[in-house]
Structures are given as C-alpha cells and as structure tokens.
N, CA, C and O atoms as CSV, one atom per row, in Angstrom:
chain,resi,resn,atom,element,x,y,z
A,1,UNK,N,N,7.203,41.215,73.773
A,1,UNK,CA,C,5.853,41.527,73.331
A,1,UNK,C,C,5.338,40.481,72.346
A,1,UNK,O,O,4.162,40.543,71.987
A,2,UNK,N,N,6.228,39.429,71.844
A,2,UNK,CA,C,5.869,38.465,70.666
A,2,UNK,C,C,5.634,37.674,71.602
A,2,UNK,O,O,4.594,37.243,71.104
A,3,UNK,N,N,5.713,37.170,72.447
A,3,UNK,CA,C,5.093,36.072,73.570
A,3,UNK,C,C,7.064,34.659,73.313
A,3,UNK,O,O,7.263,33.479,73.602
A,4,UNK,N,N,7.481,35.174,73.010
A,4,UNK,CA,C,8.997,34.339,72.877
A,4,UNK,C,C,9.892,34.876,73.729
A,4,UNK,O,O,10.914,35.537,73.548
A,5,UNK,N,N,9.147,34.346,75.016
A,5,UNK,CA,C,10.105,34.590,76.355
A,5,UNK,C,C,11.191,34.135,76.767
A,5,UNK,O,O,11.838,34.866,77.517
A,6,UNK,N,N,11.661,32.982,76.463
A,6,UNK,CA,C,12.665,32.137,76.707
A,6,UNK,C,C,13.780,32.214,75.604
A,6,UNK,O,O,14.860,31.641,75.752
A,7,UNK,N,N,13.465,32.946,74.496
A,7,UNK,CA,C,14.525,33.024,73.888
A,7,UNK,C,C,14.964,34.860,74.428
A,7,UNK,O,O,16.096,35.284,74.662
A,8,UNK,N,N,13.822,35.532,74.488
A,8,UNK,CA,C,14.482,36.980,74.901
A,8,UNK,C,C,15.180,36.611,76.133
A,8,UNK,O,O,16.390,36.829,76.086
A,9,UNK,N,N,14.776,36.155,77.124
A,9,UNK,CA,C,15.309,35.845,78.534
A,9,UNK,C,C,17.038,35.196,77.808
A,9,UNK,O,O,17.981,35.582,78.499
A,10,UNK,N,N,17.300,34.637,77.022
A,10,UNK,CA,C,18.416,34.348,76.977
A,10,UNK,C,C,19.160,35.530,76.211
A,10,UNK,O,O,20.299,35.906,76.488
A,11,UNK,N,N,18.183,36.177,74.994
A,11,UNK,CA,C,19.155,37.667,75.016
A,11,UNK,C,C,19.044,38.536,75.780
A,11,UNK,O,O,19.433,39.572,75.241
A,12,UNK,N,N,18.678,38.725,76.895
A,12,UNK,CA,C,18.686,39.887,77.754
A,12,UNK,C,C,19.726,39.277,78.498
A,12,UNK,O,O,20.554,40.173,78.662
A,13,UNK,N,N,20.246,37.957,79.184
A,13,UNK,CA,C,20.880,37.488,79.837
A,13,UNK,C,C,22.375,37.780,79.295
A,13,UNK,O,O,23.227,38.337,79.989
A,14,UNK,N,N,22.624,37.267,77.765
A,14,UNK,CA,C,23.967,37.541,76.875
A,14,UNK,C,C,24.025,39.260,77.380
A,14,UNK,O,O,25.097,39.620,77.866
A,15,UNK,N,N,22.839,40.361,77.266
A,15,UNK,CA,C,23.213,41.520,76.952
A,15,UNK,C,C,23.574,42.290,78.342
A,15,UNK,O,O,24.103,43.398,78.427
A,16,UNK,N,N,23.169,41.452,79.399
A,16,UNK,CA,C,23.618,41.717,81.016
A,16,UNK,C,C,24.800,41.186,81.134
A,16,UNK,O,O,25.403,41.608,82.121
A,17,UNK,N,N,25.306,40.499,80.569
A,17,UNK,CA,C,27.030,39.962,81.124
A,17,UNK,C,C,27.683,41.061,80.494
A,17,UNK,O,O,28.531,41.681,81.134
A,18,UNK,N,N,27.313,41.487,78.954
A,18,UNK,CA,C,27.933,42.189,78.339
A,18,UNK,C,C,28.174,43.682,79.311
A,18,UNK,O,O,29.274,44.091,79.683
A,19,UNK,N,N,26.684,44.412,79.624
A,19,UNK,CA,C,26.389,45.410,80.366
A,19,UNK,C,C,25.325,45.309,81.744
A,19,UNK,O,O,24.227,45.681,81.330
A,20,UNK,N,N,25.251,45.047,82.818
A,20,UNK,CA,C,23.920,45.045,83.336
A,20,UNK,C,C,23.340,46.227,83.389
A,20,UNK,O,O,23.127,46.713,84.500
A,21,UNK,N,N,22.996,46.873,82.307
A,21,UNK,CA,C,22.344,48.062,82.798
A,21,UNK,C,C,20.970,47.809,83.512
A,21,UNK,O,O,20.342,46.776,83.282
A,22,UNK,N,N,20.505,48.776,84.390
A,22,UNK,CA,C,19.398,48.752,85.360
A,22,UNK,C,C,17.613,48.278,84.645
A,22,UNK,O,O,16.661,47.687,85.154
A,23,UNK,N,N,17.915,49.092,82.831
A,23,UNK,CA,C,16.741,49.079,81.831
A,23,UNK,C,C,16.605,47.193,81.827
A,23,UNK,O,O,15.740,46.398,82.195
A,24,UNK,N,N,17.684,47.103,81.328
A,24,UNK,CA,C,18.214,45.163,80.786
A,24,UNK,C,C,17.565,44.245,81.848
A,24,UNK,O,O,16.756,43.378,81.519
A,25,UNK,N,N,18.113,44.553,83.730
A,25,UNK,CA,C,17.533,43.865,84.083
A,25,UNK,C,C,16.371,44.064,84.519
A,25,UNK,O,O,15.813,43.119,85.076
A,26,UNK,N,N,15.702,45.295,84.396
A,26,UNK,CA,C,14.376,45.685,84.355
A,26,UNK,C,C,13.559,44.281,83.268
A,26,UNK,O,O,12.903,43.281,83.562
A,27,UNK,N,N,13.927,44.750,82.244
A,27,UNK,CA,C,13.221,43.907,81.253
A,27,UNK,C,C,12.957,41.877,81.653
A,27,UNK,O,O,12.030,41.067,81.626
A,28,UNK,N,N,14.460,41.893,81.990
A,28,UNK,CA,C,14.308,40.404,81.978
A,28,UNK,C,C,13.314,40.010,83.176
A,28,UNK,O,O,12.732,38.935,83.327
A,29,UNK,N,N,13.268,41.183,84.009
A,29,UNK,CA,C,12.631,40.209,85.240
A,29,UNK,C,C,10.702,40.527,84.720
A,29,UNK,O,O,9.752,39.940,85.239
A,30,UNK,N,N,10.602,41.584,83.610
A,30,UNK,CA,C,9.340,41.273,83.231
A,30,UNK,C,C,9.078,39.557,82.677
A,30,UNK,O,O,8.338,38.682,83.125
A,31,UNK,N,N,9.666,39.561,81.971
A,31,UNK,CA,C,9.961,38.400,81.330
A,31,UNK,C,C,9.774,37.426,81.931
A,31,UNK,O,O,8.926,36.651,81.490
A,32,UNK,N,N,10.543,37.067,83.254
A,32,UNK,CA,C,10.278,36.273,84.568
A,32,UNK,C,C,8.952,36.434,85.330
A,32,UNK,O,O,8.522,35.460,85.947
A,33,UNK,N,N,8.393,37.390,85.331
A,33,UNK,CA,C,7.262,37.745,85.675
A,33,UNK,C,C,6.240,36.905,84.978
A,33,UNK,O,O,5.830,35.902,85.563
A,34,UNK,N,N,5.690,37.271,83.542
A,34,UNK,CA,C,4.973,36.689,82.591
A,34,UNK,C,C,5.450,35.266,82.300
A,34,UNK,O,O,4.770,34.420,81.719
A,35,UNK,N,N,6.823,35.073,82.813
A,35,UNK,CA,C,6.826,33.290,82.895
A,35,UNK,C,C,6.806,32.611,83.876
A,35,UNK,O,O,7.040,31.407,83.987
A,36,UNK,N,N,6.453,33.543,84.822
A,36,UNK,CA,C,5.587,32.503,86.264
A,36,UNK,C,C,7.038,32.313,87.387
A,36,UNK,O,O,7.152,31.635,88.408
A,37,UNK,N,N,7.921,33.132,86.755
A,37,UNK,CA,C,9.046,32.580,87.547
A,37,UNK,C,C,9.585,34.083,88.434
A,37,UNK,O,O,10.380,34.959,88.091
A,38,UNK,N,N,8.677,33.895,89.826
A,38,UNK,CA,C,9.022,34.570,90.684
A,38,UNK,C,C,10.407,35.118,91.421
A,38,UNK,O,O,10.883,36.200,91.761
A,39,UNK,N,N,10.712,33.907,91.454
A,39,UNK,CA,C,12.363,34.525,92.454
A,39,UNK,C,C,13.408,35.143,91.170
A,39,UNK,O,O,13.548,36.364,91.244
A,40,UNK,N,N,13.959,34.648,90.314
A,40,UNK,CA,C,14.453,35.246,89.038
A,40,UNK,C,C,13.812,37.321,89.093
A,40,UNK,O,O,14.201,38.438,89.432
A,41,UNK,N,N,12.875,36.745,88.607
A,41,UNK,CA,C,12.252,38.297,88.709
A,41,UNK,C,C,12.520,39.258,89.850
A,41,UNK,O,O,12.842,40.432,89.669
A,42,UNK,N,N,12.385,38.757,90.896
A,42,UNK,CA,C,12.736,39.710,92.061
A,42,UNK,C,C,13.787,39.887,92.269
A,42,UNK,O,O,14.230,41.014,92.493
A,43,UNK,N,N,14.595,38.676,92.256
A,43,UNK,CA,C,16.300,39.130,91.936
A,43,UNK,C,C,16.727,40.398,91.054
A,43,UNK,O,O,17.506,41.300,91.363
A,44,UNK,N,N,16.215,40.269,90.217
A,44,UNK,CA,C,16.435,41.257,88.772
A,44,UNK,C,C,15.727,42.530,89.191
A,44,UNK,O,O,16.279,43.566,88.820
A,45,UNK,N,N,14.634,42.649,89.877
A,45,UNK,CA,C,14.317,44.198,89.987
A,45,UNK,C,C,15.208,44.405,90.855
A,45,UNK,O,O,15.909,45.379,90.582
A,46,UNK,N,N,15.596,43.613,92.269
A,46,UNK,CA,C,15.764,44.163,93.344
A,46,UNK,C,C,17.050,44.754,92.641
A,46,UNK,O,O,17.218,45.941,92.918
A,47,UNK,N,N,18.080,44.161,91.723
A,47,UNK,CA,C,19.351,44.428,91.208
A,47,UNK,C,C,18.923,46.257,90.477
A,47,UNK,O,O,19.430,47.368,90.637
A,48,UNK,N,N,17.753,45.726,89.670
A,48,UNK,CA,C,17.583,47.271,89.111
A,48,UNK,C,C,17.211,48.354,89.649
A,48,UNK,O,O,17.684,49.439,89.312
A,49,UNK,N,N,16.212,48.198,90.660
A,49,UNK,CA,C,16.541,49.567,91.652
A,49,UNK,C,C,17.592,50.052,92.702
A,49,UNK,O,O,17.715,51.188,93.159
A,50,UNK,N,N,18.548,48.582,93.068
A,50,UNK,CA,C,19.739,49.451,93.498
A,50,UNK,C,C,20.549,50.009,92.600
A,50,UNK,O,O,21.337,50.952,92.652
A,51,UNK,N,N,20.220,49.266,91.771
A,51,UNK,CA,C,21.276,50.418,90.455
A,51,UNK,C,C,21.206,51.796,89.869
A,51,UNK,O,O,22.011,52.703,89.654
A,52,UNK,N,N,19.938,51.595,89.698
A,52,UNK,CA,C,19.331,52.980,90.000
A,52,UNK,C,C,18.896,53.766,91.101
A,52,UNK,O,O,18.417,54.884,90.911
A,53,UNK,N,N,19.003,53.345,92.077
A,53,UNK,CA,C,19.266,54.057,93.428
A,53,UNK,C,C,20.171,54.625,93.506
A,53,UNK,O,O,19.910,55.807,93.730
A,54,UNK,N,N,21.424,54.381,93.425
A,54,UNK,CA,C,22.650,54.676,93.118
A,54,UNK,C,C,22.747,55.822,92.669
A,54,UNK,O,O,22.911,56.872,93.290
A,55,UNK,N,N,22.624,55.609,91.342
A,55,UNK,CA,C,22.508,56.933,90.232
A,55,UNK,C,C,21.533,58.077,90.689
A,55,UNK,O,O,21.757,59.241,90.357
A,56,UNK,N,N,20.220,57.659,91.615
A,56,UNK,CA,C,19.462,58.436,91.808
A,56,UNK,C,C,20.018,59.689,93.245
A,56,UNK,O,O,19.664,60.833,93.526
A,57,UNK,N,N,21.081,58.664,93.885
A,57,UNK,CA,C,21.337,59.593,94.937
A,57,UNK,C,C,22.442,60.465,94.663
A,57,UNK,O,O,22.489,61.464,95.380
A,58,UNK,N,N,23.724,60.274,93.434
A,58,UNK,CA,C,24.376,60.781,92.930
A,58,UNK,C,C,24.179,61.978,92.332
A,58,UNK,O,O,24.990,62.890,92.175
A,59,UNK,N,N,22.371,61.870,91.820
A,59,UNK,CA,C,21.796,63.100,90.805
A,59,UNK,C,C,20.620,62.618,90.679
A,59,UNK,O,O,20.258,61.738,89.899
A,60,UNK,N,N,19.682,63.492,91.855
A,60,UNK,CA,C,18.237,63.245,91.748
A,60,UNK,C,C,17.678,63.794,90.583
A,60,UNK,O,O,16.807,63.179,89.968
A,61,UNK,N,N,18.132,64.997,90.181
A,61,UNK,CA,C,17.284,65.262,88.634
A,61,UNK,C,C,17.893,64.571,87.707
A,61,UNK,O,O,18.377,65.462,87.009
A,62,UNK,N,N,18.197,63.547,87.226
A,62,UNK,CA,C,18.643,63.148,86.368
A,62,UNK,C,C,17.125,61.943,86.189
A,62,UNK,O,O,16.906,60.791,86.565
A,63,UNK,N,N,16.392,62.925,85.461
A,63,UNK,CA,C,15.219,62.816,85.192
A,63,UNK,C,C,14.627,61.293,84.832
A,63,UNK,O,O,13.622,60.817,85.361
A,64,UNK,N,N,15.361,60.697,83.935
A,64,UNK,CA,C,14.906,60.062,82.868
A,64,UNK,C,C,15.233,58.348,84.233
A,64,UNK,O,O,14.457,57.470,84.609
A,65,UNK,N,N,16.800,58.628,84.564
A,65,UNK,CA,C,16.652,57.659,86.038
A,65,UNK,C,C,15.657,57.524,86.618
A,65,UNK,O,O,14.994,56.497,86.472
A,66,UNK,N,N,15.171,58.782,87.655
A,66,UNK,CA,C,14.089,59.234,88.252
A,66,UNK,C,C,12.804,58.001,88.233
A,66,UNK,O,O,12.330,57.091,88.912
A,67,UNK,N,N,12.625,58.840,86.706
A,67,UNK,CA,C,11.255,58.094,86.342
A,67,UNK,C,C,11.750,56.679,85.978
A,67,UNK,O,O,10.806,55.921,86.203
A,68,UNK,N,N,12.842,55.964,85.501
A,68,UNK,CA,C,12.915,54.431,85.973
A,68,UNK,C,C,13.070,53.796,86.942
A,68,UNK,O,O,13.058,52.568,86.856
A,69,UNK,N,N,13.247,54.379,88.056
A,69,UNK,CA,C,13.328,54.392,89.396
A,69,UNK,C,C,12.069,53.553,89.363
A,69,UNK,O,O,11.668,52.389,89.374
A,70,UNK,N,N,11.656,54.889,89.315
A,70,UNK,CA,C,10.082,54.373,89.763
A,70,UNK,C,C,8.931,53.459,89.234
A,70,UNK,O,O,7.941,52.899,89.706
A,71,UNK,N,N,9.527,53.579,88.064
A,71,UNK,CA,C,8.790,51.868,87.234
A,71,UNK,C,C,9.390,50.997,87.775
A,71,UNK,O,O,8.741,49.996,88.080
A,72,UNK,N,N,10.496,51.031,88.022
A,72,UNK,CA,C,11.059,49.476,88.930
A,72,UNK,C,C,10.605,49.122,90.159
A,72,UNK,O,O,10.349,48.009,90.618
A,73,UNK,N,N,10.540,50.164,90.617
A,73,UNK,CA,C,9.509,50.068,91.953
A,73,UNK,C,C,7.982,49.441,92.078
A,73,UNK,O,O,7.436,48.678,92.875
A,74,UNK,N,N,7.707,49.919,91.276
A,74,UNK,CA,C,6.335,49.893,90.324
A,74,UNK,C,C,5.990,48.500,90.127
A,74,UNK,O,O,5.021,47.771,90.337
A,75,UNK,N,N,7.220,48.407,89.617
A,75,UNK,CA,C,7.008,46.431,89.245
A,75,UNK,C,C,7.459,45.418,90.343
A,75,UNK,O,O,6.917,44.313,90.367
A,76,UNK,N,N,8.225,45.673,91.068
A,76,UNK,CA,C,8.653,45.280,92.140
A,76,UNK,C,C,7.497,45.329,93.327
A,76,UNK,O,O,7.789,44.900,94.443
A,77,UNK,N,N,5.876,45.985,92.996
A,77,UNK,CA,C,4.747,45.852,94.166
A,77,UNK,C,C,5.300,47.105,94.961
A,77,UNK,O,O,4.909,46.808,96.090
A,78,UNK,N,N,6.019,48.428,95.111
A,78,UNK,CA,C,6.628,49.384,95.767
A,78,UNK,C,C,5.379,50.559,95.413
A,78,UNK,O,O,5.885,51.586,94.962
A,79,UNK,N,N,4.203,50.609,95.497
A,79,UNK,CA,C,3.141,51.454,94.725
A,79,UNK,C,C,3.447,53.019,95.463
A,79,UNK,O,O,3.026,54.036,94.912
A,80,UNK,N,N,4.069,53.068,96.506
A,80,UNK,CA,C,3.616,54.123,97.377
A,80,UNK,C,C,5.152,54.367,97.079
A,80,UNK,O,O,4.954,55.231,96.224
A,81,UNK,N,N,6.337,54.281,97.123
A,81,UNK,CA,C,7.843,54.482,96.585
A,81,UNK,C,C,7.442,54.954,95.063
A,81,UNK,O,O,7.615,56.159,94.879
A,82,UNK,N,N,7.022,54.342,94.135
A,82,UNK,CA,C,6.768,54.148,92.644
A,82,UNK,C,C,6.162,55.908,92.877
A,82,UNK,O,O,6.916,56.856,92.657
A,83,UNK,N,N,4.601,56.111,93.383
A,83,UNK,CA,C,3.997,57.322,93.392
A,83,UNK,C,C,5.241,58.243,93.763
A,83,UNK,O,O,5.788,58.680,92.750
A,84,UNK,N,N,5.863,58.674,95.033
A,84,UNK,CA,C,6.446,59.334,95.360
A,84,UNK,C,C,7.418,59.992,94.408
A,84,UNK,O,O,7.574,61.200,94.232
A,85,UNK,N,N,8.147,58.821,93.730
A,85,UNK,CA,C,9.001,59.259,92.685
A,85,UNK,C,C,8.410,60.277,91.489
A,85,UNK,O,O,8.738,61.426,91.195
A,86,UNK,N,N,7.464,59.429,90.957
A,86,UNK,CA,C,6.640,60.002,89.883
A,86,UNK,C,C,6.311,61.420,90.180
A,86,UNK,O,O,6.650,62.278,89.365
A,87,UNK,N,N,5.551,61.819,91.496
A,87,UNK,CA,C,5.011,62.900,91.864
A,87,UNK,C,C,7.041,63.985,92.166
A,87,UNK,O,O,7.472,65.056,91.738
A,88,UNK,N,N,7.407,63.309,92.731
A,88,UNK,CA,C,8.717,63.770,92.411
A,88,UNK,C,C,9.423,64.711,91.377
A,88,UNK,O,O,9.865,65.847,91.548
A,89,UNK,N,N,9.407,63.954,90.298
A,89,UNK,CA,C,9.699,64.251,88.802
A,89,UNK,C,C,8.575,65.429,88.065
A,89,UNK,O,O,9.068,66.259,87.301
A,90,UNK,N,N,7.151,65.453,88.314
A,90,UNK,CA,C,6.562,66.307,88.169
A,90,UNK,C,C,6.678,67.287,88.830
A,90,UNK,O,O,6.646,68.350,88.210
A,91,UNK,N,N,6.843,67.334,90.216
A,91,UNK,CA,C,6.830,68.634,90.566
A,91,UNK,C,C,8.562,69.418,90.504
A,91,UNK,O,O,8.940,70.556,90.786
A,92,UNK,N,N,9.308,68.180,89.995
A,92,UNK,CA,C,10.369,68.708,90.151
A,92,UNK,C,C,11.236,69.469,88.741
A,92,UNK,O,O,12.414,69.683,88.454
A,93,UNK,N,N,9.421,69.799,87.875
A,93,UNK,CA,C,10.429,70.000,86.372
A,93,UNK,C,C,10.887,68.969,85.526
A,93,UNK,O,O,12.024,69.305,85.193
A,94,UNK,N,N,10.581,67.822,84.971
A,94,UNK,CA,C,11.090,66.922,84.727
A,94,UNK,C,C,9.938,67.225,83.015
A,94,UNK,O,O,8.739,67.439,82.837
A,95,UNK,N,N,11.343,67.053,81.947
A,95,UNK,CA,C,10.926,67.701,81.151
A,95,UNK,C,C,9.795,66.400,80.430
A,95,UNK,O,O,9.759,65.195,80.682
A,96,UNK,N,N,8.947,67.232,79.463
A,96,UNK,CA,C,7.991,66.943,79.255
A,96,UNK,C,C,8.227,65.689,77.961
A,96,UNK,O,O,7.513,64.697,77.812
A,97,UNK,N,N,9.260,66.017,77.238
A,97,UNK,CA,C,10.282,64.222,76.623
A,97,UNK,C,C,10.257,63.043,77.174
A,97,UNK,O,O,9.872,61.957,76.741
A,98,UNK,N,N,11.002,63.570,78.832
A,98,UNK,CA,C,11.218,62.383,79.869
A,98,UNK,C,C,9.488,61.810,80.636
A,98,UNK,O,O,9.437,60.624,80.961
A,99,UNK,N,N,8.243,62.658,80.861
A,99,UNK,CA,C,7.439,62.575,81.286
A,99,UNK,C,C,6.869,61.408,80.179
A,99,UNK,O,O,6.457,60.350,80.654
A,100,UNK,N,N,6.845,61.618,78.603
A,100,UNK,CA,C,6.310,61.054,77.516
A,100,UNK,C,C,6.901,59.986,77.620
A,100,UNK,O,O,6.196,58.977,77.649
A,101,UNK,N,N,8.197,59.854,77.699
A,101,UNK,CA,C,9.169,58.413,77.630
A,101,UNK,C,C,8.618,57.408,78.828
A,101,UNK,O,O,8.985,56.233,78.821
A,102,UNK,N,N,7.918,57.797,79.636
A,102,UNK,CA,C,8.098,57.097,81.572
A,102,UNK,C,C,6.340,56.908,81.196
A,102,UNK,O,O,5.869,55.843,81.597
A,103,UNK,N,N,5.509,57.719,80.572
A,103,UNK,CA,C,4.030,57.260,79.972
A,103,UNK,C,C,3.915,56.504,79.112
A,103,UNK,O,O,2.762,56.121,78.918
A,104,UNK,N,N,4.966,55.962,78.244
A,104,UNK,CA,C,5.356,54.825,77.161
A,104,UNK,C,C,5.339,53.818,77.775
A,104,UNK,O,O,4.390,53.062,77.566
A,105,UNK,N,N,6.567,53.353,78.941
A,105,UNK,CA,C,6.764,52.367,79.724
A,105,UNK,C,C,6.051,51.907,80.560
A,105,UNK,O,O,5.983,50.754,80.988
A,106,UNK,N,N,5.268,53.167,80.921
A,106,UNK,CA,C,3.672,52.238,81.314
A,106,UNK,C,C,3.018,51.498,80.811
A,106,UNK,O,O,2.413,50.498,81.198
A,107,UNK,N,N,3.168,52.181,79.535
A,107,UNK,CA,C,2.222,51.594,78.281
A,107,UNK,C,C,2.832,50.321,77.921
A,107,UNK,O,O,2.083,49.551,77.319
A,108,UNK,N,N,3.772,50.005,78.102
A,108,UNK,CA,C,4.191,48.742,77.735
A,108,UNK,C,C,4.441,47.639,78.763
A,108,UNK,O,O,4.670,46.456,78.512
A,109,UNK,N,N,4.352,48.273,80.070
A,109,UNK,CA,C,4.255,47.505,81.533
A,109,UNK,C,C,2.513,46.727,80.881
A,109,UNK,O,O,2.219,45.628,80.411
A,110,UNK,N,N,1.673,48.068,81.204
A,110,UNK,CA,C,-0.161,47.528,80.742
A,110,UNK,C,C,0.343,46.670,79.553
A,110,UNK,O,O,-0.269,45.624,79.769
A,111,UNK,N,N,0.961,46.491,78.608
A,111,UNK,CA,C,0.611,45.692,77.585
A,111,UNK,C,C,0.980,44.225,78.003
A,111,UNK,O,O,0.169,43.407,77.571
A,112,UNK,N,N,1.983,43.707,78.722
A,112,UNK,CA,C,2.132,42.416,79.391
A,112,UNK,C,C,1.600,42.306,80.938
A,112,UNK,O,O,1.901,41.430,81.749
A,113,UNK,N,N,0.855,43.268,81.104
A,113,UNK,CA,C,0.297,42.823,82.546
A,113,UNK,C,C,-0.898,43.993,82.571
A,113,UNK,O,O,-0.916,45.039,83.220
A,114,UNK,N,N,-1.751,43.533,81.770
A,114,UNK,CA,C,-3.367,45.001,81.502
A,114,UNK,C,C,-3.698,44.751,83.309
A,114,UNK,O,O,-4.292,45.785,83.617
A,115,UNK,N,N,-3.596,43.984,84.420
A,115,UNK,CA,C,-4.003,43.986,85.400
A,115,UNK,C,C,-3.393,44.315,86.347
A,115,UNK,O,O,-3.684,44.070,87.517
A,116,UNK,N,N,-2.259,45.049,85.853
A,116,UNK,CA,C,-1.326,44.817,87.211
A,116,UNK,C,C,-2.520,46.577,88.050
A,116,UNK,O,O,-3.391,47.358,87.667
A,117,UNK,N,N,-1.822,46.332,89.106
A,117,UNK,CA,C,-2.811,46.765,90.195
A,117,UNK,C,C,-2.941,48.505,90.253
A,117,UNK,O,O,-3.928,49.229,90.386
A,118,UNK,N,N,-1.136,48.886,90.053
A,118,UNK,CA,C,-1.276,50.511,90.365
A,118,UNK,C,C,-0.807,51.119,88.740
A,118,UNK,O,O,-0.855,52.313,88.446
A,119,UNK,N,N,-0.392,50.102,87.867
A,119,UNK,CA,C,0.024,50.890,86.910
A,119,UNK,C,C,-0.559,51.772,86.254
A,119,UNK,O,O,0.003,52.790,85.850
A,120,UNK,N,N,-2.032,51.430,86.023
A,120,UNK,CA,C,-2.714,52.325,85.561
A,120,UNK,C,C,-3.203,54.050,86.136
A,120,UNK,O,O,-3.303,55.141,85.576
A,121,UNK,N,N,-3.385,53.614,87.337
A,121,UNK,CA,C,-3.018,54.887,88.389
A,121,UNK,C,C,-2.083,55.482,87.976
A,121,UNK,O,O,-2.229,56.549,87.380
A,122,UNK,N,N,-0.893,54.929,88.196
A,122,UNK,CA,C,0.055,55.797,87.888
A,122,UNK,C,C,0.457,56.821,86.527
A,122,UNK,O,O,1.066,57.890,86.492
A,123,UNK,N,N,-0.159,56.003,85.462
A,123,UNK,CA,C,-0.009,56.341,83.923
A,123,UNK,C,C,-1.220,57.451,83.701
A,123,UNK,O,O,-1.252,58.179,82.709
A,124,UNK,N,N,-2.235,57.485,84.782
A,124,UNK,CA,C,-3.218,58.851,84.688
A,124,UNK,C,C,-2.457,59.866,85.288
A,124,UNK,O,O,-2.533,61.005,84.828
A,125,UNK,N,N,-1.608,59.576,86.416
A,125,UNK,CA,C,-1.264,60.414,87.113
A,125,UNK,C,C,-0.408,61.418,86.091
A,125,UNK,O,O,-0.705,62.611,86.020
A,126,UNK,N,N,1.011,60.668,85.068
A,126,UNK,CA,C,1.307,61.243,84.489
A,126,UNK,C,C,0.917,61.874,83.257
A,126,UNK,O,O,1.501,62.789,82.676
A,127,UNK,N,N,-0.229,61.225,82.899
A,127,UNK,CA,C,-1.186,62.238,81.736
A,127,UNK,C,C,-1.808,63.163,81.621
A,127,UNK,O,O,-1.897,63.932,80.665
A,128,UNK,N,N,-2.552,63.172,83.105
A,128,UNK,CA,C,-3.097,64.100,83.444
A,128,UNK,C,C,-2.036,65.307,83.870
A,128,UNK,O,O,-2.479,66.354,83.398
A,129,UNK,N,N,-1.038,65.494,84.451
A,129,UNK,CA,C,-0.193,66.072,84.170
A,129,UNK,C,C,0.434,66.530,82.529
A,129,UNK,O,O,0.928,67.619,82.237
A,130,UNK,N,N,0.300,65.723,81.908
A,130,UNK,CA,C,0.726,66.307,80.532
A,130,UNK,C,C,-0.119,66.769,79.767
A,130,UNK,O,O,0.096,67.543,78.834
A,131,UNK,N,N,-1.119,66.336,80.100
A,131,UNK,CA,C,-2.700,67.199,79.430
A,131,UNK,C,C,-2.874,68.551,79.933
A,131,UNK,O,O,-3.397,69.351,79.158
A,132,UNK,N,N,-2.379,69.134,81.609
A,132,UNK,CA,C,-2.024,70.622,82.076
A,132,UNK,C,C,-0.599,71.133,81.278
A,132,UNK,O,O,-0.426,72.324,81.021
A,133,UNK,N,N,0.098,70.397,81.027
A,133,UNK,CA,C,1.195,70.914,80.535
A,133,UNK,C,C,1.266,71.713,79.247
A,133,UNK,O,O,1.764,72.807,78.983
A,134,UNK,N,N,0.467,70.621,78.378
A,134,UNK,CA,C,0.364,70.694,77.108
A,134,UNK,C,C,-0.398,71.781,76.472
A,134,UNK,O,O,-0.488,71.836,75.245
C-alpha cells in the first residue's frame, strides 16, 4: 500500500519459502500485478487457488477459505467462479466476522486497483447482505 513493491515482493518471496501460504501468494501476485509483471502474477494466483481449492474441497464451510477462494478468483479475472463462491458463503451461513473480513479485502483489492472490473460488484454484493443482516 506504500507504493515499495520491489522490496515487499522480496519479503513476501523470503515469507513463501519459509511458508507458501495461499494469503502470501495471494499478495505477491498483487504486487506483480501493480508492477506490470503479468506472468509472475498468474503463476502466484494460479498457485493460490489450488491451494485453496484443496482446503476448500476438504471443508467447504471453512468459511474464511471460502471467501479467499474467491478473492483469488476474483483477481485471477474468474468473476463468475469469484460470484458463485461469495453467493456460496452467504447463503451458506458464513458468519458475519468472516463476511466483514472478505468486505475488507475488497477494500484493499479497490485500494491498488479502484478499476478493477467486478470487484466492486462484488463488495456490494457482500454489504448489501450485511446491511440485511445487521
């Protein structure tokens, strides 16, 4: 979010050898994204939604996956996978913590990419849901 991509890209890289978790290479391939560097980036989602695919078929309510699922998708251009999930998690009970946490990460997808195409869609979808909830 400080615009010092090339040095996060090298700590997200140290913190993926350490762990690749699915969040880590989520992040870096934003990173790759906003630095123009396409194939890197797609490598890195494609890595983070099988990882979380994984986990997702092991234990579909395991909510908080769920909804990163589907931001990875999300970012990966998957708009109609990305919806499905989302609408998923809402109708599937997905508590209203995990709904707030997955409306954050939108919020911070829009903050390095205010244009990207469905995010914003998607971030009504889940508000408007939490505005019935609430």
């Amino acid at each position: 979010m400080m615009g010092q991509y090339q040095p996060a890209v090298a700590d997200f890289t140290r913190a993926i050898e350490l762990d690749p978790a699915d969040w880590r290479l989520y992040n870096r391939a934003l990173l790759y994204q906003k630095m123009g560097q396409a194939g890197p980036a797609e490598a890195d989602l494609a890595a983070a939604v099988r990882r979380a695919q994984e986990a997702y078929q092991k234990e579909p309510q395991e909510w908080n996956n769920t909804l990163n699922l589907a931001l990875y998708h999300l970012a990966a251009g998957a708009a109609d996978e990305a919806e499905r999930l989302y609408r998923e998690a809402i109708a599937g009970g997905a508590p209203v913590g995990a709904l707030r946490e997955a409306l954050r990460r939108l919020d911070d997808l829009l903050a390095l990419f205010p244009a990207h195409p469905q995010a914003q869609a998607m971030r009504d979808l889940l508000q408007a849901h939490l505005g019935r909830s609430e």
